[in-house]
N, C-alpha and C positions, 0 to 999 in steps of 0.2 A: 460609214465609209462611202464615199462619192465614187472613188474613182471607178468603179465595173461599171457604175453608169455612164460616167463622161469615154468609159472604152467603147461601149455599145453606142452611143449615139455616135462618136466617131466613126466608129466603123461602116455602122447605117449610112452616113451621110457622105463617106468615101467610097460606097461602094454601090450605094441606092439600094435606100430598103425596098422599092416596088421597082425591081428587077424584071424586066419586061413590062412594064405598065406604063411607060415614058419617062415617070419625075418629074421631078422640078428641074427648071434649067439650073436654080440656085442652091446650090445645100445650104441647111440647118445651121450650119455653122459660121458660111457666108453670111446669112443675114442677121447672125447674133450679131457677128464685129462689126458690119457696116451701123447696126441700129446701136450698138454701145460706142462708138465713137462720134457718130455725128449726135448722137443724142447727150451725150457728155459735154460735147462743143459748144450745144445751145444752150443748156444749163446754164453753164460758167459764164461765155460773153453775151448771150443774148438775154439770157434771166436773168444773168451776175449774182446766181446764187454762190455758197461754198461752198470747195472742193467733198467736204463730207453727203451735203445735202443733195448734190451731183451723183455721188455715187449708191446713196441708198435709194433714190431716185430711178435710177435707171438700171437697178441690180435685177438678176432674169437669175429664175430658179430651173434647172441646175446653175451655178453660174462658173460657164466653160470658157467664158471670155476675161482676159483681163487688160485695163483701161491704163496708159502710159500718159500724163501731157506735160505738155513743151511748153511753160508759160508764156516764156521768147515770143515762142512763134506763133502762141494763142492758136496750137494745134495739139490733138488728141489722136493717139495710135492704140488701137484695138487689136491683139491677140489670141487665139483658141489654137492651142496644141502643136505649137509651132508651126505648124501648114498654114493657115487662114489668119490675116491681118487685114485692117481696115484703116486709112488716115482719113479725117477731117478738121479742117481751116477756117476758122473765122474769116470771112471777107471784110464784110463791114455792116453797119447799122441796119443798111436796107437789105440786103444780101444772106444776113446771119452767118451759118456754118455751112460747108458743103463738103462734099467728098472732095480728094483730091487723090491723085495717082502714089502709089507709095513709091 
């Protein structure tokens, strides 16, 4: 069963496990979504692999994110635990993917 783990690192990463020691400016969780959606993004139009090959590709153990795309709009949205989402955009050829504001 996952889920006492993905409560714990949540919690960690809401709360800062090194409490008084500074931290990171980013949590744990921030840089799952940001790295599974841009890294999804570049798979798909920049490698032009497929969607399966994409996802086993950039799958992270625990895996607390989960990856949404928008063919449309050749963009990728990343979720962990409802609180933490990440969007990334194909621009174009030279460009590849990038983040984008959600």
């Amino acid at each position: 069963m996952r889920w006492p783990a993905v409560l714990a690192l949540a919690i960690a990463s809401a709360f800062g496990a090194t409490a008084g020691c500074g931290g990171y400016s980013n949590n744990d969780l921030e840089l799952v979504v940001s790295y599974a959606s841009k890294e999804v993004c570049s798979c798909l139009w920049v490698m032009e692999r497929d969607e399966a090959y994409c996802r086993a590709w950039t799958r992270a153990s625990p895996q607390v994110a989960e990856v949404e795309i928008d063919w449309d709009r050749r963009e990728t949205v990343a979720h962990a635990l409802l609180l933490w989402s990440s969007r990334a955009r194909f621009i174009d050829e030279r460009e590849g993917c990038r983040h984008v504001d959600p």
